[in-house]
N, C-alpha and C positions, 0 to 999 in steps of 0.2 A: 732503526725505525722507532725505538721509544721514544715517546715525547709523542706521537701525531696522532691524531684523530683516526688510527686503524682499527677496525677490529681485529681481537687475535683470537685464536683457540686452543687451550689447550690440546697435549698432545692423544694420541688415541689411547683409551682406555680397556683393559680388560673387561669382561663382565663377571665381576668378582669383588668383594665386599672390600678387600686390600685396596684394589684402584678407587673403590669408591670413597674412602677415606682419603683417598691423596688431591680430591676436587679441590677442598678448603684451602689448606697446604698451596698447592697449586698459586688458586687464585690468589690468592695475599701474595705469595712472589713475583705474581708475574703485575699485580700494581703496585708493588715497590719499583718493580727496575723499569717505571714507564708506560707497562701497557696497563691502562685502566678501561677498556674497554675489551674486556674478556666472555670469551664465553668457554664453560669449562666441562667441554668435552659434548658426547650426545648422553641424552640420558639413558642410562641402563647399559652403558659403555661404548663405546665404538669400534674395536674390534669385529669387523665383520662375519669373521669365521665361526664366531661366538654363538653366530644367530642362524648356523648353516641347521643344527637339531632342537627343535623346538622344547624338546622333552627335556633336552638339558638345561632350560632358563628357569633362573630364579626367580619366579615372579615379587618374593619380597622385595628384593633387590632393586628391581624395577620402580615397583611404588616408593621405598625408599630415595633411589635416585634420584625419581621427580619432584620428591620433595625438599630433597640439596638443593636441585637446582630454585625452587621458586624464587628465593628472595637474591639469586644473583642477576648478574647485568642482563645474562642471555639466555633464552632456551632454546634446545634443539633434541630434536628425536631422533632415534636410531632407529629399534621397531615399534612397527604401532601396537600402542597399548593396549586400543579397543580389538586387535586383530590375537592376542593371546592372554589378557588378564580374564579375569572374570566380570562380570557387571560391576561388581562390588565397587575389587580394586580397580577398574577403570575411571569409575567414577572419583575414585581420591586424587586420579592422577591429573583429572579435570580439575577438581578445584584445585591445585596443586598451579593448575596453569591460570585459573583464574585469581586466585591469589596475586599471582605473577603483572597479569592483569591490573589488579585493585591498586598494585602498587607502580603500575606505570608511570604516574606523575613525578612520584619520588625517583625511580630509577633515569629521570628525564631531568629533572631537576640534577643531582647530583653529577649524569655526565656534561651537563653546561658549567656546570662550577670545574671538575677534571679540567675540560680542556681550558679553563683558565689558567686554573693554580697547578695544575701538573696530581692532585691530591688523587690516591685511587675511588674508586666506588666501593668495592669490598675492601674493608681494612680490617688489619690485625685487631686484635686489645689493644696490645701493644703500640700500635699507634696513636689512638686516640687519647691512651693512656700511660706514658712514656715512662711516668715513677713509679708505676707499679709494678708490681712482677707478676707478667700477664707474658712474658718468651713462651712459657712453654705451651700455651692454651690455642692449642691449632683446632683443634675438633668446631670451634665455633666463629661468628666474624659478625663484622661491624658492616654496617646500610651506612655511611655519613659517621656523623658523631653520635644518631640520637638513637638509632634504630639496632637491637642488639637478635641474633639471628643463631638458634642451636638447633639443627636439624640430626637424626635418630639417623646415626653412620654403621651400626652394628646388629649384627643378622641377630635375630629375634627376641632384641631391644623393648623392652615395657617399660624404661623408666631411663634417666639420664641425668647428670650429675651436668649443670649451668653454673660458669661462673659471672654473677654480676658484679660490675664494676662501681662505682662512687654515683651514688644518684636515688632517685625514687623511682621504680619500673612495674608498669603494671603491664600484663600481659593480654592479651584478646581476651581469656574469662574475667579480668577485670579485678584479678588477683594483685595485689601490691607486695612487692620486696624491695625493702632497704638495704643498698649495697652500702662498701662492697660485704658481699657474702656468697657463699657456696654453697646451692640448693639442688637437692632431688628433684627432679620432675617427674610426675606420674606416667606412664603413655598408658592407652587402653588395652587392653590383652585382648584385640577381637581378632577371630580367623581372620577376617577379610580385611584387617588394617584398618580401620576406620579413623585411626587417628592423623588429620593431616598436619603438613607441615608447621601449622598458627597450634595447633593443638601442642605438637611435642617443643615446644620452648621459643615460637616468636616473639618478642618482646618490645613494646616500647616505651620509653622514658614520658612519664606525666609532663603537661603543659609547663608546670614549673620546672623543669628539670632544664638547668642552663648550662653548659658547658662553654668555657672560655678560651678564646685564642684557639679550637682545634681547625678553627676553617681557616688561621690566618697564616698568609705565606710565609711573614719571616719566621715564623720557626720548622717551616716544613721540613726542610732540609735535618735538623736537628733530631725530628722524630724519626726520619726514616733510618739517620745510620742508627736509631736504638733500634727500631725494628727489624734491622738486619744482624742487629747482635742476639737478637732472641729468636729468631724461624731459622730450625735446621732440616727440614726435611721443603724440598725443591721439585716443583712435577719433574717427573722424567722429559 
C-alpha cells in the first residue's frame, strides 16, 4: 500500500521517554518507504496499560509529547490532558495543538505536493540535503524543504543542541542563524514547562532563503536511496 493516499500510524508506543524518541525516527522511515501520510503514534504513547495508574504518568512526558507531535502530519490523543496535567501544563499542550492549527495550510499544502511526487511531508536532513553529513541527525526533521523542526525528546531537557543546515533561519523570537552551524538552544527551566514547542527550536528559513531542485522529481529517487544510507534506527 506505499504509494496511496492512506493514512498510517505508527506502531503503539510506550509511555516512556525511549519510545518518545523513536517518533522522529519513526516518521522519516515510514516517508521514505511511501507512506507520507503518517501519524506517529497517540500522544503520551499508546500503550493502554500505561494509563491503567494515574500516579505512575509522567506528566513531563506528556507535555513533551505534544509538542513532538505539533509540527507533524497528524495528532492524536491518548489520555486527556486537561483530565490529569495541571492548568499550566494543559495549557502548553493547547497551544501545542494550536500551533498545529496555525500551521494547517502548510501541512495541507505539502500533502497535495506528496501525493503528486511521492516526496514525504516529514523529511530527514538528509534528504533535503543529500551532500551533507546530516545520516546521523534523527532527534530533528524537515516540514518540506523550508521549515526546519527540533522538538525537546529528553526528560528534564533546558536547552538542546540544533543542527542548521545551509541557508539564513530565523526562528519565531526572530533570532537569525547562519547555517550550516550547530547551536545550543535555551529552553526555560519553569516547573510547569512553559516552553512550547515554537519556543524549544521551531525554525524557519527567511523569505530569501531558496532551495533548488528539492521539490523536483527527477532527482527524488536519488535522495532517497542517500537517505536510506544514513537512518539506522526503524519504529518497531
Amino acid at each position: 500500500m506505499a504509494g496511496t493516499q492512506l493514512v498510517q500510524r505508527l506502531s503503539d508506543k510506550d509511555h516512556s521517554w525511549g519510545d518518545l524518541r523513536q517518533l522522529i525516527p519513526g516518521i522519516l522511515a515510514q516517508g521514505l518507504m511511501g507512506y507520507a501520510f503518517t501519524c506517529p503514534d497517540m500522544i503520551g504513547g499508546g500503550q493502554w496499560m500505561a494509563f491503567s495508574d494515574e500516579s505512575t504518568l509522567d506528566r513531563e512526558l506528556i507535555v513533551r509529547s505534544a509538542q513532538v507531535h505539533a509540527l507533524m502530519p497528524l495528532m492524536q490523543l491518548s489520555v486527556a490532558p486537561w483530565r490529569i496535567l495541571t492548568p499550566e501544563q494543559n495549557a502548553i499542550c493547547l497551544k501545542a495543538a494550536k500551533l498545529h492549527q496555525q500551521f494547517g495550510p502548510k501541512l495541507v499544502e505539502l500533502a497535495r505536493q506528496s501525493a503528486k511526487t511521492g516526496e514525504p511531508i516529514a523529511r530527514s536532513m538528509r534528504c533535503n540535503y543529500p551532500d551533507a553529513d546530516y545520516g546521523r541527525t534523527i532527534d530533528q526533521f524537515m516540514l518540506g524543504t523550508d521549515i526546519l523542526v527540533a522538538p525537546v525528546v529528553q526528560k528534564g531537557a533546558r536547552s538542546r543542541s540544533i543542527t542548521f543546515p545551509q541557508g539564513n533561519w530565523v526562528s519565531d523570537d526572530d533570532s537569525i542563524v547562519v547555517g550550516p552551524a550547530v547551536k545550543t538552544i535555551a529552553v526555560p527551566s519553569t516547573d510547569c514547562l512553559t516552553s512550547t514547542a515554537a519556543a524549544d527550536g521551531i525554525s524557519h528559513p527567511t523569505v530569501s532563503r531558496v532551495v533548488s531542485e528539492n521539490g523536483s522529481i527527477r532527482n527524488l529517487l536519488e535522495r532517497i536511496e542517500k537517505c536510506f544510507g544514513g537512518i539506522e534506527h526503524v519504529s518497531r
